[in-house]
ZANU-197669 format. One record per residue (C-alpha): residue in one letter; y, x, z. Coordinates in Angstrom, 3 decimals. Layout:
  rest     north      east        up
     A         Y         X         Z
...
end
This chain:
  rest     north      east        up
     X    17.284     6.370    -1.548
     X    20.235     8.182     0.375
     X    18.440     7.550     4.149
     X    15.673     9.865     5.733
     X    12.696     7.764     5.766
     X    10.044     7.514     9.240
     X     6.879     6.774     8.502
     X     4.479     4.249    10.834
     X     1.077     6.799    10.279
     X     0.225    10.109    10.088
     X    -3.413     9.812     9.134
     X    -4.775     9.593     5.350
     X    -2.269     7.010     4.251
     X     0.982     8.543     5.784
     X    -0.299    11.617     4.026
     X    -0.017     9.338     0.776
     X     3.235     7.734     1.711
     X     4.389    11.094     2.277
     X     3.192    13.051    -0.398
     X     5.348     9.872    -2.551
     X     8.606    10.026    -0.698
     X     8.660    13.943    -0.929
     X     7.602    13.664    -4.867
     X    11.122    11.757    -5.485
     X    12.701    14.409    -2.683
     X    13.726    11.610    -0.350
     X    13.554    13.140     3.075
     X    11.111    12.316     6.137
     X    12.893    11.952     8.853
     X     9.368    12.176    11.178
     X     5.818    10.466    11.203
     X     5.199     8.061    14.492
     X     1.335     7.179    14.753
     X    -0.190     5.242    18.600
     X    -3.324     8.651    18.711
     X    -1.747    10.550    21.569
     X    -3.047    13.193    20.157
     X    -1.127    14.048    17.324
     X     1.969    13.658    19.030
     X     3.973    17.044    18.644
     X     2.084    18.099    15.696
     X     2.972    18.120    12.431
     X     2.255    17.002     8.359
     X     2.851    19.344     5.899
     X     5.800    20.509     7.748
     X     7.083    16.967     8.969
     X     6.777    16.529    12.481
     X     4.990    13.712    14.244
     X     7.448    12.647    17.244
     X     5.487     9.341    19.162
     X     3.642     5.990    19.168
     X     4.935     3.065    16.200
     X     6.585     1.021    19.194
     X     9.196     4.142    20.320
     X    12.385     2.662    20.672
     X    14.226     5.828    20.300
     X    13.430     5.974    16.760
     X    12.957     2.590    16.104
     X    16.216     2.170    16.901
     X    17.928     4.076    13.931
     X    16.162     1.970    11.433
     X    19.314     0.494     9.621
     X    21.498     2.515    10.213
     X    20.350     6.140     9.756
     X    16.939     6.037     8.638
     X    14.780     3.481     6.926
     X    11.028     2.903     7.427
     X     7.462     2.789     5.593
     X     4.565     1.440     7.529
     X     1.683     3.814     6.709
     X    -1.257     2.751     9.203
     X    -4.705     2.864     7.841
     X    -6.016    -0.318     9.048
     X    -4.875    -3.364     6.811
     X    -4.556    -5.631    10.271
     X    -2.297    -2.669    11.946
     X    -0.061    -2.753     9.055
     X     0.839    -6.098     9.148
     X     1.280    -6.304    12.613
     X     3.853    -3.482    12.765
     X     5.454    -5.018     9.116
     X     5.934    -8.625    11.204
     X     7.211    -6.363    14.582
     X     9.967    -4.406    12.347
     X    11.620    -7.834    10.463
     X    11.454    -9.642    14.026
     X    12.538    -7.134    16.152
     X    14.688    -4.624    14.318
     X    15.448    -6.645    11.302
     X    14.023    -4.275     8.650
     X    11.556    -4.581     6.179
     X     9.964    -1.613     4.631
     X    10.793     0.418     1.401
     X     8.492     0.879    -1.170
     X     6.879     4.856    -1.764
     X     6.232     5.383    -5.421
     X     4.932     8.832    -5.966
     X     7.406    10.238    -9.221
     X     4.148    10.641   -10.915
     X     3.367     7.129   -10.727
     X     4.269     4.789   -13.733
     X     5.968     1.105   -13.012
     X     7.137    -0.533   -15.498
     X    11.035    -1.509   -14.903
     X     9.661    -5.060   -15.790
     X     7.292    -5.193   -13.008
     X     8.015    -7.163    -9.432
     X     7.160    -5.438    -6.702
     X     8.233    -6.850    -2.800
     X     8.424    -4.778     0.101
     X     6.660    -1.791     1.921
     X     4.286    -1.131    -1.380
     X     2.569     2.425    -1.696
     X     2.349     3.332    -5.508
     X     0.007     6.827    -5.750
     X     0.266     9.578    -7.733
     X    -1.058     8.194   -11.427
     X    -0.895     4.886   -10.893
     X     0.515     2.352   -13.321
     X     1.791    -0.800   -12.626
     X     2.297    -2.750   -16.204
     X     5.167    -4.859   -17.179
     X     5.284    -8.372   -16.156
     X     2.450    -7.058   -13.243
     X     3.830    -8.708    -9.196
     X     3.195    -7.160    -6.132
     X     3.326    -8.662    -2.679
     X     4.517    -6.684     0.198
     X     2.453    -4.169     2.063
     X     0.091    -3.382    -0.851
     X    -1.619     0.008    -1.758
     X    -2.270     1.509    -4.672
     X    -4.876     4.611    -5.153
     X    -4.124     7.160    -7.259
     X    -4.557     6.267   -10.905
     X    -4.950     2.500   -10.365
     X    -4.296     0.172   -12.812
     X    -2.185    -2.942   -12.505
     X    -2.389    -4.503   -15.762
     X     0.141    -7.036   -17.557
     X     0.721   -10.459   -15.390
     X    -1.756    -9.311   -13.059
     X    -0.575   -10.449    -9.708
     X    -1.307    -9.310    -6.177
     X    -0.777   -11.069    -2.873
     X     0.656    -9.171     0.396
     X    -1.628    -6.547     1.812
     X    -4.058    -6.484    -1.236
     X    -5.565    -2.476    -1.495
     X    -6.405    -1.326    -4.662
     X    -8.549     1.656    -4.561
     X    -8.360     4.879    -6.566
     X    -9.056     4.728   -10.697
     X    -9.791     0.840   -10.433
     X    -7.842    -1.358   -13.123
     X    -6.586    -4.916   -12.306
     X    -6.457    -6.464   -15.991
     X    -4.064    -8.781   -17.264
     X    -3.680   -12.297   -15.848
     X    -5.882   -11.289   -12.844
     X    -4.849   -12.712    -9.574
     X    -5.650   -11.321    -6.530
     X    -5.314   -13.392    -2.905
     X    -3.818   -11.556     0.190
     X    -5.817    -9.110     2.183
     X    -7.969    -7.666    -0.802
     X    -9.927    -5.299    -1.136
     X   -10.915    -3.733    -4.798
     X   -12.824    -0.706    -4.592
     X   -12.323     2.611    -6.572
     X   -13.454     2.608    -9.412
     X   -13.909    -0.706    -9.909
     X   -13.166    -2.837   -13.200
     X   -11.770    -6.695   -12.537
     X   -11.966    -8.641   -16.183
     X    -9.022   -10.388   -17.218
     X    -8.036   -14.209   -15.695
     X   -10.258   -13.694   -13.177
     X    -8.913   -15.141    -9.681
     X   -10.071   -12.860    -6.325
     X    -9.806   -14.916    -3.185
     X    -7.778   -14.068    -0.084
     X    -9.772   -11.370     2.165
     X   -12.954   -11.084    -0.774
     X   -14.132    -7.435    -1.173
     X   -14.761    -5.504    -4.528
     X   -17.447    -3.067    -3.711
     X   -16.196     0.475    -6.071
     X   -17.603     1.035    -9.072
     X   -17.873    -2.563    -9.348
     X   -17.264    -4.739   -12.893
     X   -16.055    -8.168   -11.416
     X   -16.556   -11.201   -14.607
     X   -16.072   -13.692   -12.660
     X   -13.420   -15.416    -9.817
     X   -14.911   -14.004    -6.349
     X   -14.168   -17.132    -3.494
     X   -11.973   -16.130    -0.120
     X   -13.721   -13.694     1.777
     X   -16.844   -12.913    -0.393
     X   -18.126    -9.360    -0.979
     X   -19.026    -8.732    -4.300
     X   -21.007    -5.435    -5.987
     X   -22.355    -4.060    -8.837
     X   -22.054    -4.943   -12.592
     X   -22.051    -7.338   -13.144
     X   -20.416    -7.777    -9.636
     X   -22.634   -10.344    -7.999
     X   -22.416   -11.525    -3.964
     X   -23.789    -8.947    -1.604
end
């Protein structure tokens, strides 16, 4: 990646996204995050300059700089993902931390965070906008949808497919072939044997509805 990168976040997941990009020594340009109050501070050295809707750096996206969305809240991220291909014509880069493993076989789509650890098998699709925690597994022809979040140490198996919005706890264990609606939740620690419908919150192990 020859461009500085700005990152939409400056809490827990730009720290991520960050600690990624400066793994593989691409440089961050600056963090942008809406909390007034970390405005003029900085992240391990990388300042934060304004809100994620400031035009004055918005506007070298492009052509100087390009751009990870890094918000914490799932919603928030899509939101500013939809604002940057409509309005500035950009769509994120992906941040995969150099001590991450993806397989050059894998499909991955736009504005993914890979963590420190984590594998991503080959044959193994990613949507746009997903996260991974460190050490997460993405096993062979596993799929995931846009936005699905993958928590630390928890391993997708092979043929698993996972609707958009997702959430799988760390920690948690999803069998292979089994289908995870759009929007269910995988409490961590959790051993999922069985498909989980569209917005269902599943926990334990076995992982049963909550």
């Amino acid at each position: 990646m020859e461009n500085p990168v700005i990152i939409l976040g400056a809490k827990a997941l730009g720290s991520t996204a960050l600690d990624a990009f400066t793994s593989n020594e691409v440089v961050v340009y600056c963090l942008l995050d809406d909390d007034a109050k970390l405005k003029d501070t900085e992240l391990y050295d990388v300042p934060v300059m304004g809100a994620t809707d400031d035009e004055q750096y918005l506007n070298l996206l492009g052509k100087k700089c390009e751009v990870f969305v890094a918000a914490d809240d799932t919603a928030s991220r899509r939101s500013l993902t939809n604002m940057l291909r409509e309005q500035y014509q950009q769509v994120p880069v992906n941040a995969i931390h150099k001590a991450a493993s993806v397989s050059p076989h894998a499909w991955l789509g736009h504005g993914n965070l890979v963590a420190a650890g984590a594998v991503v098998a080959a044959g193994a699709k990613l949507g746009d906008g997903c996260i991974l925690g460190a050490r997460a597994v993405i096993d062979s022809k596993a799929e995931l949808a846009d936005f699905v979040n993958v928590g630390a140490g928890a391993v997708v198996n092979s043929d698993v497919t996972v609707g958009e919005l997702a959430f799988i706890g760390s920690g948690a264990v999803v069998v292979a072939g089994v289908k995870i609606g759009a929007k269910a939740r995988i409490g961590a620690g959790s051993v999922v044997v069985a498909d989980v419908p569209a917005g269902q919150t599943v926990f334990g192990n076995p992982a049963t509805k909550v």
